[in-house]
ZALOKE-450461 format. One record per residue (C-alpha): residue number from 1; x, y, z; residue in one letter. Coordinates in Angstrom, 1 decimal. Example, Ala and Ser with C-alpha at 12.3 -4.5 7.8 and 13.67 -1.06 7.14 Angstrom:
// residues 2
{tivo 1,{12.3,-4.5,7.8},a}
{tivo 2,{13.7,-1.1,7.1},s}
END
This chain:
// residues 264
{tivo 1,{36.6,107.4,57.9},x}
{tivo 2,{33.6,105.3,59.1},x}
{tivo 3,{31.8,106.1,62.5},x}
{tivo 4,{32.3,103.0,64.1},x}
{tivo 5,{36.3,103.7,63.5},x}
{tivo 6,{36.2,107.4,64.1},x}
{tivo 7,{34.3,106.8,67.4},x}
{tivo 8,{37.2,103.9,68.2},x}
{tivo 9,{39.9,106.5,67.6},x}
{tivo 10,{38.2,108.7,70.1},x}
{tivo 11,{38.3,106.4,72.8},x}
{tivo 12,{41.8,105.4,71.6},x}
{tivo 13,{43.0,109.1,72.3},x}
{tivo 14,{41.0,109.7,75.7},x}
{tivo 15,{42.2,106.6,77.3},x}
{tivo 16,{46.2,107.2,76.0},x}
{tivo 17,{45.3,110.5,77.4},x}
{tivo 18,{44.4,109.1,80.8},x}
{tivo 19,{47.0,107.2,81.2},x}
{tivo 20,{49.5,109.6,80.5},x}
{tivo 21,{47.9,112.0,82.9},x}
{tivo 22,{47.9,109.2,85.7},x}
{tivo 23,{51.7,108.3,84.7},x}
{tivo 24,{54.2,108.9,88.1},x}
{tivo 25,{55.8,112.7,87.6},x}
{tivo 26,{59.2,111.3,86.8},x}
{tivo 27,{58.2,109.4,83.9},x}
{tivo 28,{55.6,112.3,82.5},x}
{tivo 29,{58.4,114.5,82.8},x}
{tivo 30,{60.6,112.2,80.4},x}
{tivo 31,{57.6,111.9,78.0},x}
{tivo 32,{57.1,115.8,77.7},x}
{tivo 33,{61.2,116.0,77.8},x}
{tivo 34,{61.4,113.6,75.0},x}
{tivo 35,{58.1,115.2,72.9},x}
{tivo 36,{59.8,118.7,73.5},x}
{tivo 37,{56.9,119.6,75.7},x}
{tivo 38,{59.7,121.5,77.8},x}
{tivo 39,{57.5,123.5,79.7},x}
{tivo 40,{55.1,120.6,80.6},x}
{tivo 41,{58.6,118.5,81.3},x}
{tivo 42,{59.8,121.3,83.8},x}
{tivo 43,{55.8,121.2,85.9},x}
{tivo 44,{56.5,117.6,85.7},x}
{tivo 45,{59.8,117.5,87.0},x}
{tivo 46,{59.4,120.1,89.4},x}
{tivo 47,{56.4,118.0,90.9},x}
{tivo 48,{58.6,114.8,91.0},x}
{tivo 49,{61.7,116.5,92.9},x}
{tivo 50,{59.5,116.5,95.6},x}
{tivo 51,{59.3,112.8,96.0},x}
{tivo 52,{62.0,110.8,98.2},x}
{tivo 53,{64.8,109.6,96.6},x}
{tivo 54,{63.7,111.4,93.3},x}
{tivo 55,{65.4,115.2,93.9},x}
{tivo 56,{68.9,114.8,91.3},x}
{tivo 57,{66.9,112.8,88.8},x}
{tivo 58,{64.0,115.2,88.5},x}
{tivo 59,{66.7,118.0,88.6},x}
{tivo 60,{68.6,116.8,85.7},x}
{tivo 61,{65.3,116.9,83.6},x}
{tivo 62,{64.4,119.8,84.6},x}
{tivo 63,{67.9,121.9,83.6},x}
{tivo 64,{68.0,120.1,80.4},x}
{tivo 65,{63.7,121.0,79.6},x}
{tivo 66,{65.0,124.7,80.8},x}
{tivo 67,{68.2,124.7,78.4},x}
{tivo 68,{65.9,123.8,75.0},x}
{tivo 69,{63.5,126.1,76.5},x}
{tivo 70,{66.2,129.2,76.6},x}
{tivo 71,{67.2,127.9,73.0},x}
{tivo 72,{63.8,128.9,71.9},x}
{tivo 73,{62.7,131.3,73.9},x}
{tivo 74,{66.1,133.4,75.2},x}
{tivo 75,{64.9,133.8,78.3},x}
{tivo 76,{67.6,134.7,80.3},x}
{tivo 77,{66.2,133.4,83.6},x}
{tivo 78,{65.7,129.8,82.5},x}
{tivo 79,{69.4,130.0,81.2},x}
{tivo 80,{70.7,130.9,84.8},x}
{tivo 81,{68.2,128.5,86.8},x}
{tivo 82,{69.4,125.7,84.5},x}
{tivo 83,{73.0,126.1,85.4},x}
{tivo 84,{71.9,126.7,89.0},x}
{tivo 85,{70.4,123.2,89.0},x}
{tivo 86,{73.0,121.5,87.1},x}
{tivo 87,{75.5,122.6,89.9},x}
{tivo 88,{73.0,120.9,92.5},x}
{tivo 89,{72.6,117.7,91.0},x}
{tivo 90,{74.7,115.0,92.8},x}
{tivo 91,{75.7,112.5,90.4},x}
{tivo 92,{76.4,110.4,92.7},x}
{tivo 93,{72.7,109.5,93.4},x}
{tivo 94,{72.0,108.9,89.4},x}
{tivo 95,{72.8,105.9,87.6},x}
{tivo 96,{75.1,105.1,84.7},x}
{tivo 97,{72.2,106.3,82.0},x}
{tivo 98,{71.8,109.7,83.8},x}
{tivo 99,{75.2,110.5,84.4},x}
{tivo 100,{75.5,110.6,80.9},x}
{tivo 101,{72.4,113.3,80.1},x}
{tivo 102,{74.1,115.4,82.7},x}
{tivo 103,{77.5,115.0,80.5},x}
{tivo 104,{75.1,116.4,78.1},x}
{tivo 105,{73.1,118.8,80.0},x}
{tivo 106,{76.5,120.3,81.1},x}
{tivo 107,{77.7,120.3,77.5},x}
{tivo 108,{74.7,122.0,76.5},x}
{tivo 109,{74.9,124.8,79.1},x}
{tivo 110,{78.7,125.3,78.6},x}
{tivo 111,{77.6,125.9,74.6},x}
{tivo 112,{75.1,128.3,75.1},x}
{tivo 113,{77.5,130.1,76.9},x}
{tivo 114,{79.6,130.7,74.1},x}
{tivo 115,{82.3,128.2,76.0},x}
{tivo 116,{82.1,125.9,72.3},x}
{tivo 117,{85.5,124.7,72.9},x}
{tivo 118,{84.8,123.3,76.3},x}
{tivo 119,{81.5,122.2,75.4},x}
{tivo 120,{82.9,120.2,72.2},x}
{tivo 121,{85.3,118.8,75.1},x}
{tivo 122,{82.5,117.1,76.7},x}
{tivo 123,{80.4,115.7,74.4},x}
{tivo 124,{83.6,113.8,72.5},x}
{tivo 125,{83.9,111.5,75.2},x}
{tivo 126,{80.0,110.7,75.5},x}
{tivo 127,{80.1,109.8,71.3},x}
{tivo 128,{83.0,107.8,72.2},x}
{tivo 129,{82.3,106.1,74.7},x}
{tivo 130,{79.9,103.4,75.9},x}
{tivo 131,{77.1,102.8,73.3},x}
{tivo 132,{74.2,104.3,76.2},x}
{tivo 133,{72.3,106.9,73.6},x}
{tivo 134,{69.9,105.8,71.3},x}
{tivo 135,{70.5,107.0,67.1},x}
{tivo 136,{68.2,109.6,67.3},x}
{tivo 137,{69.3,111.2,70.8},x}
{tivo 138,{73.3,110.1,69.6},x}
{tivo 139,{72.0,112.0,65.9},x}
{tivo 140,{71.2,115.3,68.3},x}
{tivo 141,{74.3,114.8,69.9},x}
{tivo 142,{76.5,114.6,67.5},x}
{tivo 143,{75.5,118.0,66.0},x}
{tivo 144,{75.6,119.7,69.1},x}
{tivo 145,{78.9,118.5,69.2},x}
{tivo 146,{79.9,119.4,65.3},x}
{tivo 147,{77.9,122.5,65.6},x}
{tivo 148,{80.4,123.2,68.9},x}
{tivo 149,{83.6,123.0,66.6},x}
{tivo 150,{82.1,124.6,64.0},x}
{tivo 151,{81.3,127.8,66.1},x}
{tivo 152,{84.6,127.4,68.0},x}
{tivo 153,{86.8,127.5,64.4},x}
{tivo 154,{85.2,130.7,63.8},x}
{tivo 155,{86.7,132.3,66.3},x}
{tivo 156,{90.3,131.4,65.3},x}
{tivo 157,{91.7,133.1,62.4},x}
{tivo 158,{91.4,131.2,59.3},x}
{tivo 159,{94.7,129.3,58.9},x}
{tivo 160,{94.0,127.8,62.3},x}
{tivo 161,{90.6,125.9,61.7},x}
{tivo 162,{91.7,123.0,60.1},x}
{tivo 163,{92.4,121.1,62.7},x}
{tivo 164,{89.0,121.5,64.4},x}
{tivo 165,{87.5,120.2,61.1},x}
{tivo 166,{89.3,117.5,60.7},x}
{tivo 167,{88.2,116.2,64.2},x}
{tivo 168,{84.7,116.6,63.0},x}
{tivo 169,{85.9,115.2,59.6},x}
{tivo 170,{87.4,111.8,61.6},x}
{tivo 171,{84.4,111.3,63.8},x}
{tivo 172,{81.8,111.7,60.6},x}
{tivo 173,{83.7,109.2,58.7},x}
{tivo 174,{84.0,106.5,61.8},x}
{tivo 175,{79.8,107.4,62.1},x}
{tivo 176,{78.8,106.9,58.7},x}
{tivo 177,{80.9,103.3,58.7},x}
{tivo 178,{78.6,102.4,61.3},x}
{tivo 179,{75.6,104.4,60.4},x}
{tivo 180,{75.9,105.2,56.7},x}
{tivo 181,{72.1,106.8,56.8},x}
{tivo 182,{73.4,109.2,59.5},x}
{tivo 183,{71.7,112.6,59.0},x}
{tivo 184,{74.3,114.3,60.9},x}
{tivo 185,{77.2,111.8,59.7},x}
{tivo 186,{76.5,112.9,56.0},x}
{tivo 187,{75.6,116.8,56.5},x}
{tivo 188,{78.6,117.4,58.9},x}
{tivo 189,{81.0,115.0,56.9},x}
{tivo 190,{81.0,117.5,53.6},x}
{tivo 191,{80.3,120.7,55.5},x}
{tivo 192,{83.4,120.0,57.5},x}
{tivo 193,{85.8,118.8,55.0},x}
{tivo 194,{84.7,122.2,53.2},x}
{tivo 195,{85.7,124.0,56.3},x}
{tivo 196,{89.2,122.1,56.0},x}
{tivo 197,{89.9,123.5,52.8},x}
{tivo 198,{88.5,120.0,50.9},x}
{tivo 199,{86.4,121.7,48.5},x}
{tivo 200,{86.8,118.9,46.3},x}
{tivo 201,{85.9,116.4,48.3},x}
{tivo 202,{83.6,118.0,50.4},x}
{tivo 203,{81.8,118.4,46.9},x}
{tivo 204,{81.9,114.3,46.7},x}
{tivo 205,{80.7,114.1,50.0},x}
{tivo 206,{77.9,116.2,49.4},x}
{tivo 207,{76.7,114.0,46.5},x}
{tivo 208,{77.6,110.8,48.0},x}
{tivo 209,{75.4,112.1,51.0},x}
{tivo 210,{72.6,113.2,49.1},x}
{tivo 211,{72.6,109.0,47.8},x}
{tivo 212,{73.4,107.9,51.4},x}
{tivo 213,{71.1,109.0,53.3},x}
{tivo 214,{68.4,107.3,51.9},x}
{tivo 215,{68.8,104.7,54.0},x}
{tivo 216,{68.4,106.4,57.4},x}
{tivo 217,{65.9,109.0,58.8},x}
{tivo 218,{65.3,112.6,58.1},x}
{tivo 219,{65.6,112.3,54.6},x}
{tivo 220,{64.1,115.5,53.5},x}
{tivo 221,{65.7,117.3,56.4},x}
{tivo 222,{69.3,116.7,56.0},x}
{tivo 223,{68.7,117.0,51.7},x}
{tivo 224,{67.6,120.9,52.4},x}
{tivo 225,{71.1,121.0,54.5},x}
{tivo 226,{73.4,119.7,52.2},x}
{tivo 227,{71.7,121.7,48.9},x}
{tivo 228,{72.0,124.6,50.9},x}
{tivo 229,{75.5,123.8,51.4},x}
{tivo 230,{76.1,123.2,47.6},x}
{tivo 231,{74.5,126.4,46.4},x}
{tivo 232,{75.3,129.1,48.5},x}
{tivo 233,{79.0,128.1,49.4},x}
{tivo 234,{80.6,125.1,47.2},x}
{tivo 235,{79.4,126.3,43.7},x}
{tivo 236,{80.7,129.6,44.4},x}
{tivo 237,{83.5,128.6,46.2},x}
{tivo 238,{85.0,126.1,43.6},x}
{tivo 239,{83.7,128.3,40.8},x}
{tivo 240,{86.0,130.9,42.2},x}
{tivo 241,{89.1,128.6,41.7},x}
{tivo 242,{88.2,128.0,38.1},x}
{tivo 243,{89.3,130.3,35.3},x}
{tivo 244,{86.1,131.3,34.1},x}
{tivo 245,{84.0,131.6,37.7},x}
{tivo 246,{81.0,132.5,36.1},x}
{tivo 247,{80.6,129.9,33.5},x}
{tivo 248,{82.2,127.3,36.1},x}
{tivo 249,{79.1,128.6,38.3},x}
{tivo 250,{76.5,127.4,35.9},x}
{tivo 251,{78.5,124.1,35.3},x}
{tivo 252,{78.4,123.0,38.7},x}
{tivo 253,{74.9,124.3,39.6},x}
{tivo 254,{73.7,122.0,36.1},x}
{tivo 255,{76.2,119.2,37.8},x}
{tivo 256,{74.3,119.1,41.0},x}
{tivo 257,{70.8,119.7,39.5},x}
{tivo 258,{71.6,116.5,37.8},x}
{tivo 259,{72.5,114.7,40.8},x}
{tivo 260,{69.4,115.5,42.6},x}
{tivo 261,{66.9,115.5,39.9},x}
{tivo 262,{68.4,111.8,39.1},x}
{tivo 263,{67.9,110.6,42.7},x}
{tivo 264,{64.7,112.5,44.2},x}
END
C-alpha cells in the first residue's frame, strides 16, 4: 500500500476511534454489546445507568453483556448479578424493541440455568412474533432456541423426543421458506429431523443444505456443522440399518464426498 493511502487509513482509524470514544454511554454500550466487547459493554452500561431516565435500558444491556460473558468465562458471579439485574429492570419504562431483548435476556438466563424447556418457552413466541430482530440477531436466536430443545430432549428418555424435534423440524422448514440461506434454518432443519428418527431425510436435508446455504451468510461455518453432522452420526447411523454396515459406511462417506467435492 502507498504512503499517501496508508497515512489516510491512519487518520481514518484515529478519527472513527474518537468518535466512538465521544459516543453517549448508552449507545457505546450497544456498539461493544453488538461487537461482543462484553466487558467494555458492561463499563459502558454501568456508566450510562447513571443517567436520568436511562437506569432499565442500561440494565438490560448490561445482564445480557454479563450472560455472554458467563458463557465464556463461567464466572459464577456474573451469572448471579445478571439475573439480579434482569429482576430489576422495569419493562415498563423500555420500548417495544427492548422488551423484546429482555424476552431474550430472560430466555438466555433461564438456559444457562439448565431450565431449557422454559427457556425454549420464551424464545418461540419472540421468532413468532412481530418481525423486530434483524437476520443475524433472529439467526442467534433461533439456535439458542433449537439448541434449547435439543438439550431439553436429552433429558427425556428416547421414545419421548420426537415431539420436541418436530417443533424445531416445523419452525426450520417455515424459516428456510422465508430465508432459504438460513445458517441455522439448514443446520437445525437436518440435525433435528435426525433427532426425530428421519435419518433418511435428515440425510437429504443435510445435502440440500450444504447447496442452500450458498445463498446466505456463514457459509463456511454452517458447512463444518452439517459435515460434522454427516460423518460422525448419519453415516454411521444409516450404515447401521443396512445389511453390510461396514461396506454401507464407505458407500455413504464416498456419497457425501461427492456431494461436497461437486459443490465447494
Amino acid at each position: 500500500m502507498h504512503s499517501a493511502a496508508l497515512v489516510a487509513l491512519a487518520i481514518l482509524l484515529a478519527t472513527s476511534g474518537a468518535r466512538a470514544a465521544d459516543q453517549p454511554p448508552m449507545i457505546r454500550a450497544r456498539m461493544a454489546y453488538n461487537a461482543a466487547d462484553y466487558d467494555l459493554a458492561i463499563a459502558a452500561a454501568a456508566e450510562a445507568g447513571l443517567e436520568a431516565g436511562l437506569a432499565d435500558v442500561a440494565s438490560l444491556v448490561l445482564s445480557r453483556a454479563l450472560l455472554e460473558r458467563y458463557r465464556q468465562g463461567a464466572n459464577p458471579s456474573d451469572f448471579a448479578t445478571a439475573r439480579e439485574v434482569l429482576r430489576g429492570v422495569d419493562r415498563g419504562h423500555l420500548v417495544s424493541r427492548d422488551r423484546v431483548d429482555l424476552l431474550i435476556g430472560l430466555g438466555q438466563a433461564l438456559y444457562l440455568d439448565n431450565a431449557f424447556g422454559a427457556a425454549a418457552e420464551i424464545f418461540e413466541p419472540v421468532l413468532n412474533g412481530p418481525t423486530l430482530l434483524g437476520q443475524a440477531e433472529r439467526t442467534r436466536l433461533l439456535d439458542w432456541w433449537a439448541g434449547a430443545l435439543d438439550r431439553e430432549a436429552h433429558t427425556h428418555p428416547a421414545d419421548r423426543r420426537a415431539p420436541l424435534y418436530e417443533r424445531i423440524v416445523r419452525l426450520m422448514e417455515q424459516e428456510l421458506r422465508q430465508n432459504p440461506g438460513s445458517p441455522s434454518g439448514n443446520y437445525w432443519l437436518a440435525a433435528a429431523l435426525r433427532g426425530s428418527g428421519d435419518l433418511d431425510r435428515a440425510w437429504d436435508a443435510a445435502a440440500a443444505g450444504w447447496v442452500r446455504v450458498t445463498v446466505g451468510a456463514d457459509v463456511d461455518e454452517t458447512r463444518a456443522y452439517l459435515n460434522r453432522l454427516v460423518i460422525e452420526v448419519l453415516v454411521p447411523e444409516r450404515a447401521r440399518l443396512r445389511p453390510s454396515p461396514d461396506e454401507a459406511s464407505a458407500a455413504l462417506r464416498a456419497e457425501w464426498e461427492t456431494l461436497t467435492s461437486q459443490w465447494p
